[in-house]
Each structure stands twice: as structure tokens, then as C-alpha cells.
C-alpha positions in Angstrom: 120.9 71.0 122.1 123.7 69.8 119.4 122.5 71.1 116.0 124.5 69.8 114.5 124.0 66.1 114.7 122.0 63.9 111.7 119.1 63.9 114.0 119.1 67.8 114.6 121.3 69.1 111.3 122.5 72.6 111.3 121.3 73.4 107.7 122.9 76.8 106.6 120.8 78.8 104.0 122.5 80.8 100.9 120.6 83.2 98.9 122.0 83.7 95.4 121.4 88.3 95.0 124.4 89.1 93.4 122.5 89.5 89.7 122.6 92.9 88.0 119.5 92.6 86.4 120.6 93.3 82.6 117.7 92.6 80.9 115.8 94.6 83.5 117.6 97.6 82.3 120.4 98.0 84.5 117.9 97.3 87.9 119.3 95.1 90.5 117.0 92.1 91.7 117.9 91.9 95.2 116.8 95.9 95.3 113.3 95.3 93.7 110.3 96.1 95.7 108.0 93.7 96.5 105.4 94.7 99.3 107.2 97.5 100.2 110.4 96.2 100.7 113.9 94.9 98.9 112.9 91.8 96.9 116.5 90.3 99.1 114.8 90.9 102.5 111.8 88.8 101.5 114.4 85.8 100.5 116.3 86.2 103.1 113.3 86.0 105.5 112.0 82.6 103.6 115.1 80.9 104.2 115.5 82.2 108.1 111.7 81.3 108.8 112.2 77.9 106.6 114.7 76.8 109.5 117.6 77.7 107.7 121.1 78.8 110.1 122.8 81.0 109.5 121.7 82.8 105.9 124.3 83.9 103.5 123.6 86.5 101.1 125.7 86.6 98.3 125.7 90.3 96.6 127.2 91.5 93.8 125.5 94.2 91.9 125.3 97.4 93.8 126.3 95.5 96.8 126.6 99.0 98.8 123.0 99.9 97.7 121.6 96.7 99.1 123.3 97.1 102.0 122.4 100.7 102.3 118.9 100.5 101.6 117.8 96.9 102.9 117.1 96.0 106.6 119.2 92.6 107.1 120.3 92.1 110.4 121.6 89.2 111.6 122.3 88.0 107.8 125.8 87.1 106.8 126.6 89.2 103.5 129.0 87.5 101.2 130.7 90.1 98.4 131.7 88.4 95.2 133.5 90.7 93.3 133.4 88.8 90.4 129.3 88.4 90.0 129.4 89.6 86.3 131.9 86.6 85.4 129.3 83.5 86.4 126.6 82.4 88.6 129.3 79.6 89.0 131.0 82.3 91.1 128.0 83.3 93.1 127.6 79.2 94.2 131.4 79.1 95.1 130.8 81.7 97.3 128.0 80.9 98.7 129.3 77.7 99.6 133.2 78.6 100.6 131.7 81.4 103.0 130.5 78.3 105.1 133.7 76.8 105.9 134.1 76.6 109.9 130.3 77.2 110.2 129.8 73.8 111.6 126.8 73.3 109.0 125.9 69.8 107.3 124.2 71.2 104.3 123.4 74.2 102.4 119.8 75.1 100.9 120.5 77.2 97.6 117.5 79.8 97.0 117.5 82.9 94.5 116.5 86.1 95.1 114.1 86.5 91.9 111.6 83.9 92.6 109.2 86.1 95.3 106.9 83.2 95.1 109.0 80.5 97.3 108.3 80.9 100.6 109.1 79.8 104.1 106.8 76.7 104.2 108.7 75.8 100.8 111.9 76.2 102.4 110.8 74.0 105.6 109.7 70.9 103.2 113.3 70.9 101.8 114.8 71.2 105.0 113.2 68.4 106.0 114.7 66.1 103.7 117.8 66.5 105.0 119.1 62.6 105.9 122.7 63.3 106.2 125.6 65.3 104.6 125.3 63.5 101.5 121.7 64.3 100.6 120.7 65.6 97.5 117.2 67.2 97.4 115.1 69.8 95.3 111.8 70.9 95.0 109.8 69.8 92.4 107.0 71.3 90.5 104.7 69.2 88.7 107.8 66.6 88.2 109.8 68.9 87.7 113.2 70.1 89.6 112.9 73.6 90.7 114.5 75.6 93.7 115.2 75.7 96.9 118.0 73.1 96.0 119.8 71.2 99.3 123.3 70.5 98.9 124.9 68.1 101.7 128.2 69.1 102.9 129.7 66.3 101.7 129.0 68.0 97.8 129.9 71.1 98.5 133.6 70.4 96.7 132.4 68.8 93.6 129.6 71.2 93.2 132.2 74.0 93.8 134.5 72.4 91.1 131.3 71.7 88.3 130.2 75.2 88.7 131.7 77.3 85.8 129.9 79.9 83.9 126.4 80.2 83.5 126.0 76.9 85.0 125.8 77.0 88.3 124.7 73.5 89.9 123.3 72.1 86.4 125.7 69.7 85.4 126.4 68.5 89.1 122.7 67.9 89.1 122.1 66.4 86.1 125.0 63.9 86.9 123.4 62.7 89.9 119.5 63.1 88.9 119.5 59.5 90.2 120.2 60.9 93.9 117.7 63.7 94.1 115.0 63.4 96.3 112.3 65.7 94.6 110.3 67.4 97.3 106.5 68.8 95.8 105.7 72.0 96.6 103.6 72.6 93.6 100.9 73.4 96.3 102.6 75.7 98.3 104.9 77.6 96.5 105.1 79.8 92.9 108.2 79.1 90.5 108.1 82.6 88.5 111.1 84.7 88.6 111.8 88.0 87.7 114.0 88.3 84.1 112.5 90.9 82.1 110.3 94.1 81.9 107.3 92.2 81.8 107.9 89.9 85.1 107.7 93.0 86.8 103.9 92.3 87.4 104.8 89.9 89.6 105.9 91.6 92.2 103.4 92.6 94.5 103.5 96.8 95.9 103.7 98.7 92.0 107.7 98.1 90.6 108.5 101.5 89.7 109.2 101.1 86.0 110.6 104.6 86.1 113.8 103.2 87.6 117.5 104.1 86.3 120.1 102.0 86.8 121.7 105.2 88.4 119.0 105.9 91.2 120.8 103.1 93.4 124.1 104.4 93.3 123.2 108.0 94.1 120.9 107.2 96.6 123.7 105.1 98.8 125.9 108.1 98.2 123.7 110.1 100.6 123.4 107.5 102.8 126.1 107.7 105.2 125.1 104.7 107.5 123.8 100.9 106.8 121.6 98.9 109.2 123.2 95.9 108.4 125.9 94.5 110.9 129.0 94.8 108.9 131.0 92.5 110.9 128.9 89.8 109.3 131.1 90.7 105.7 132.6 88.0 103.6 135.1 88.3 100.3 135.1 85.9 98.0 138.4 84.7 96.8 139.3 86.8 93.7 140.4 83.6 91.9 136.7 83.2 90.6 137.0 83.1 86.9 133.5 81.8 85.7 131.0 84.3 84.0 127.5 84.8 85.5 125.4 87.3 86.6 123.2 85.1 89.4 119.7 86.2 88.5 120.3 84.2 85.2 120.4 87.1 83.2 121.2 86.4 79.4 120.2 82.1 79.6 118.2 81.4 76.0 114.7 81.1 76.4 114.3 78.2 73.9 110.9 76.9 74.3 111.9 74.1 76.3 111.0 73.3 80.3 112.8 75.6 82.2 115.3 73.5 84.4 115.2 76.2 87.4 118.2 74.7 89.5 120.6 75.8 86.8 120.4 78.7 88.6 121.7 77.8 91.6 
């Protein structure tokens, strides 16, 4: 069966781990432990589950530890050398590492928010209409992630995403064409910035942690269980400043708009 007609889309997923985690001390998000396991492998599962195909993962931060220490077969890792510069630079990636793949949109999901699942995913999925659809999930009215972004967008969002940014001024430039999906009843928004988030994460973070413990640990590690034939490098001509967890946004009092993230 063609997925990759309207009626059947092929809907690629991109998970946004490429953060360093600076106001976590140094830690790297997609290398939290949440039950047990890298807090990327649960993402990565959500989106694969949610009927996303293929999954991207764009790492940045101690992009040999993740793919030393987490189990993600099958996943297509996307390096972006310049993760500190921009979350702008994680999107670009995310989205130039599906040229050729066939796909007719791309669901956007980051790897701090352990609380979006795979039914989450699937409800987003399903709004798909064609390449031009624009689609979020929403939270009590509001716009949250995972954000769908038809292939027909992909240049424009690729061109608005600068800096700390990410998708925020594509999408507030288009609010008009958003189909809001709720899962308000199915899904948790929290995402994991500081110290204190760290409760969130189910399995005891070890709060111990130094930002060095990664780096040694993937030094004695002489193998990876990834496939690393499934390796992408982003094009070094990224010049926007971001680290993709959102690390360093102001947390003004105001409603968090959660797709400037992504």
C-alpha cells in the first residue's frame, strides 16, 4: 500500500534532543532517566508508536553519549553541530534531514516533555489533510506540542526559524491556519528546564550528576547499539543560537506558548 498518498500520508516524526541542559547544570535532556531509561528513547518511542515514519532524532549535546548509552534502533540520528547557536538550527535540521524521504509532513516533538505520549502523537497525526496542514495540540485553548508541519511549509518554516525561535513566528503568522487538536485529556505539557522539574521524571533523577559523567562514560564504551548508517550532518551553514530544550527563554509570568520550541 502507497503511504504516501493524501489518503494514507507518510508522516515523518522529528524529535528536537539536541539541548545541553544549561540550567540543569551541564546535564543533557535527551540522557535523563525517566523509568529507567534515556528520557530520548521514551520520545522517540511516542512518535514511532503515534504512527510517525521514519523518526529523526536531532542530537546535539553529548551526541556520542546518547548514542553510546541509549538503545535506538531503527531511528535516524541527525547531528547538528551547531545546537548551542539556536533551536532555529535544531528545526532546520530536523526538517532538511527529510529531503528524498518521500514524507508529506513532519510532526515536531521535544525530548523534555515525558508527559506527551503516543495516543497524543496519533490525534495529531490524524489531522493530517494534505501537505499544507498546519496542526498543534492544544491544551486548555492553548497551542502546545507535538506540532505538524505539512511539507509544503517546511521552506518557510526553515527560513523564519532563527535563534531561540524556532517555529514561533511561522506560527503566530498563520494562527488563523492551525487546527488545534485537544489532548488536554490525554497527555501532560510539563517539561524539564530546571533542578526542580527533575521530580517529574518518573525512576529517581540522580541529582548527583556531573556534566562530566557522560563524557567519561562513552569513553569506555567502545561500541553503540544504534545503527550508524542511519547518521545525518547538518549543513554547517546554521548560524542561529539555540540550545533545543529551550534553555535560557524568560520565564515572565505569561502563558507559556510551548511551540516556540519547536
Amino acid at each position: 500500500m502507497d503511504r504516501t498518498t493524501d489518503d494514507n500520508p507518510l508522516v515523518a516524526g522529528i524529535v528536537l534532543a539536541a539541548g545541553g541542559g544549561r540550567r540543569l547544570g551541564g546535564r543533557p535532556k535527551a540522557l535523563l532517566t525517566h523509568r529507567g531509561r534515556p528520557l530520548v528513547e521514551h520520545a522517540a518511542r511516542a512518535l514511532r508508536e503515534g504512527g510517525c515514519a521514519p523518526v529523526h532524532i536531532v542530537l546535539g549535546a553529548a551526541a556520542d553519549a546518547v548514542r553510546a548509552r541509549a538503545r535506538l534502533p531503527g531511528y535516524v540520528l541527525v547531528d547538528n553541530p551547531d545546537w548551542e547557536q539556536g533551536m532555529g538550527s535544531s528545526l532546520r535540521a530536523g526538517l532538511g534531514s527529510l529531503a528524498g524521504t518521500g514524507a508529506r509532513a513532519a510532526l515536531v516533538a521535544l525530548v523534555d516533555q515525558p508527559g506527551i505520549g503516543a495516543e497524543a502523537v496519533a490525534r495529531v497525526v490524524a489531522a493530517y489533510r494534505s501537505p499544507s496542514t498546519l496542526a498543534a495540540a492544544g491544551y486548555g485553548g492553548e497551542r502546545g506540542h507535538p506540532v505538524l508541519f505539512g511539507a509544503d511549509r517546511w521552506a518557510d518554516i526553515a527560513a523564519s526559524a532563527v535563534g531561540d525561535r524556532g517555529a514561533r513566528a511561522y506560527l503566530r503568522a498563520h494562527q488563523s491556519a492551525i487546527t488545534l487538536v485537544d489532548c488536554s485529556d490525554i497527555a501532560r505539557t510539563d517539561d524539564i528546564d530546571t533542578p526542580e522539574d527533575l521530580m517529574l521524571l518518573e525512576g529517581g533523577e540522580d541529582t548527583s550528576w556531573e556534566a562530566t559523567s557522560w563524557e567519561a562514560s562513552t569513553s569506555r564504551n567502545d561500541t553503540s547499539c544504534n545503527d550508524t548508517s542511519s547518521r545525518h550532518d547538518a549543513s554547517p551553514r546554521d548560524t542561529s543560537r539555540h540550545d533545543a530544550s529551550r534553555d535560557g527563554t524568560p520565564r515572565d509570568g505569561t502563558p507559556r506558548d510551548n511551540t516556540s520550541r519547536g
